[in-house]
N, C-alpha and C positions, 0 to 999 in steps of 0.2 A: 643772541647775536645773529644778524641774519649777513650771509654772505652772496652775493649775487656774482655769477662767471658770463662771462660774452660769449656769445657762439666762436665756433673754430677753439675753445679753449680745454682746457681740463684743471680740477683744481683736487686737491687731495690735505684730506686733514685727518687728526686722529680723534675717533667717535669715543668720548668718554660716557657719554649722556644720552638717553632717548632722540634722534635727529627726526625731524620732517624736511622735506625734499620737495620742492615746489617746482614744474617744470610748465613752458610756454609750450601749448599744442603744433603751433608752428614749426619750433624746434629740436631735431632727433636729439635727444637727450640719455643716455646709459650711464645706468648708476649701478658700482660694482662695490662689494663689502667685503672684507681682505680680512686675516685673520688680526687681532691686533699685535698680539706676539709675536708676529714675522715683522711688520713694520711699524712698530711703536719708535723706534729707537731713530728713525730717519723723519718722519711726520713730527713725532709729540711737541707741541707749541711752536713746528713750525711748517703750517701747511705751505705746501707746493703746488703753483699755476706753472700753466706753460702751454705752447699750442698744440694742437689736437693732430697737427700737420706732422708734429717733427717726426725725425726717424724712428724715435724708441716708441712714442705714440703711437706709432699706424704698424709696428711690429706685435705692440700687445694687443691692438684693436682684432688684428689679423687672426692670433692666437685664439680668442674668444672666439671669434666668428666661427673658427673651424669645431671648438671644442663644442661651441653649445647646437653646430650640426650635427654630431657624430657622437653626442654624450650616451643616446640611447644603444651604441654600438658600442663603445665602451666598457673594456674586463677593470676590473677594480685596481690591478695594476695598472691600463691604460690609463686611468682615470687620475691615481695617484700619481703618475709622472705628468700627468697633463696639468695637476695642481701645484704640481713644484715650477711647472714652466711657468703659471701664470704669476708663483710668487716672486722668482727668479725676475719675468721681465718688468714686474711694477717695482721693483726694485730700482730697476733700468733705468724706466721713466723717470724714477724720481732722482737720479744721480745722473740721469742724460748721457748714457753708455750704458751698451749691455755688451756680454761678449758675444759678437760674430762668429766663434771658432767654436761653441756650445750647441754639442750632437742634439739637442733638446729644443734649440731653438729654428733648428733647420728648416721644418713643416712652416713655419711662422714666419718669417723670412719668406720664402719661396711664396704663400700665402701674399703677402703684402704686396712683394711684385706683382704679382696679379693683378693685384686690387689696382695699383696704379697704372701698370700698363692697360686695363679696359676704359680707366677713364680717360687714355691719348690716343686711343687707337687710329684718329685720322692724323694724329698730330706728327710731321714730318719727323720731326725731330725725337721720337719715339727708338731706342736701343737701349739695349744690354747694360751702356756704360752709362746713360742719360738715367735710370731708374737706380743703377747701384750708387749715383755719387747722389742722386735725392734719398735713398735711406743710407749714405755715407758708411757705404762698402765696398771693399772693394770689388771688379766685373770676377773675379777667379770667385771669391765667397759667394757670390750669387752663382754664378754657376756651377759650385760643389751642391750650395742648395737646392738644384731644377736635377741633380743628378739623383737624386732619390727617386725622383717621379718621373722618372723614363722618357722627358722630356724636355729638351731644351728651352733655353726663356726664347730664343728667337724663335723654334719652332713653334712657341705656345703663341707668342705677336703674332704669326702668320696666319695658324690657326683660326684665332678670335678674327681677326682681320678676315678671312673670308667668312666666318659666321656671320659676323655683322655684314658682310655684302649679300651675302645669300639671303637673308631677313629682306635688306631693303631692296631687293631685286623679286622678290616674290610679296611684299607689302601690295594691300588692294591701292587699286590706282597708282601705282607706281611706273613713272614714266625714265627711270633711272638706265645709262646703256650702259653696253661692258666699257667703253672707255672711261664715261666717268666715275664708275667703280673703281676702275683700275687707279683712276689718279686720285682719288676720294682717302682710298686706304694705301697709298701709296707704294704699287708695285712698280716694275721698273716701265713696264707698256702695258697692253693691251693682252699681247702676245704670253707675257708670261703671267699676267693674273691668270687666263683662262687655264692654261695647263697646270696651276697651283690649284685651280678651282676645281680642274677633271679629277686630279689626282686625290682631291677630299673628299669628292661627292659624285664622283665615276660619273658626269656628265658637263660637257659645258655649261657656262651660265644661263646660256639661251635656251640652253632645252632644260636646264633645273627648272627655269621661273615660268617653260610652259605648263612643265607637267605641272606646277603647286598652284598655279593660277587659273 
């Protein structure tokens, strides 16, 4: 039986039999093998689709991403509680809730945020409560989870918001001035990008993009 999924999707079955896995070069495609006895009981004869987008998706996505950076760093307990999160949240996925309130899925969470706050970074409408009600949390559980990592989620928006200025302000041929930085990544003027900007990189923008230029 050949099953085919559309991109933006995920589809999850239970593997009785030798499978092959057919994948288009154009699209990122990650295929993940779960143990069966953790989830036979929720898959068996009845696989589960759904988009790649939703909450519980891009919280396990997130999960992965950090675990197979930091696997070689990993003590055998790290590893073994990093296995129980992944079975924990493809659980999630496949019942479309996890729990938010689980010490275990904090890094992951917090992780996800990320993920989606770099992909709005110009995007006005970019906050705390704009990303917690897209993974359908609420702004207190996102910010218990930024509380592990000495980090606020606004100060980490900020943050990335001038990296990404600082990059295209010192990009070759870059004709880019501090005003439309400043409204690009949308600080409140001019005035206060530069002093957010002094304060991360001990120099105005003008003299960061001479000295790298």
């Amino acid at each position: 039986m050949t099953r085919t999924s559309r991109p933006g999707t995920y589809f999850m079955h239970h593997v009785v039999t030798e499978n092959h896995f057919h994948t288009t070069p154009v699209i990122g495609t990650r295929i993940f093998i779960f143990p069966g006895d953790a989830l036979r009981h929720l898959v068996a004869g009845k696989p589960r689709t759904g988009q790649a987008t939703s909450p519980t998706a891009q919280i396990l996505m997130a999960h992965t991403t950090m675990v197979q950076r930091t696997v070689s760093e990993l003590s055998p307990a790290g590893a073994h509680a990093s296995r129980n999160a992944l079975l924990e949240l493809a659980k999630g996925l496949i019942l479309d809730h996890f729990d938010d309130c689980e010490p275990a899925f904090t890094p992951a969470l917090a992780q996800a945020a990320k993920d989606l706050a770099d992909a709005r970074l110009t995007d006005a409408e970019l906050s705390p409560a704009a990303i917690a009600a897209q993974l359908h949390v609420s702004v207190r559980t996102l910010q218990r989870a930024f509380a592990s990592v000495d980090e606020s989620f606004s100060a980490y928006i900020r943050r990335r918001r001038l990296e990404e200025a600082a990059e295209a302000l010192t990009a070759s041929g870059s004709r880019l001035s501090v005003s439309e930085a400043a409204a690009l990544w949308h600080f409140t003027d001019s005035s206060h990008f530069i002093r957010a900007f002094k304060k991360q990189y001990r120099a105005t923008p003008a003299k960061f993009a001479r000295r790298l230029t």
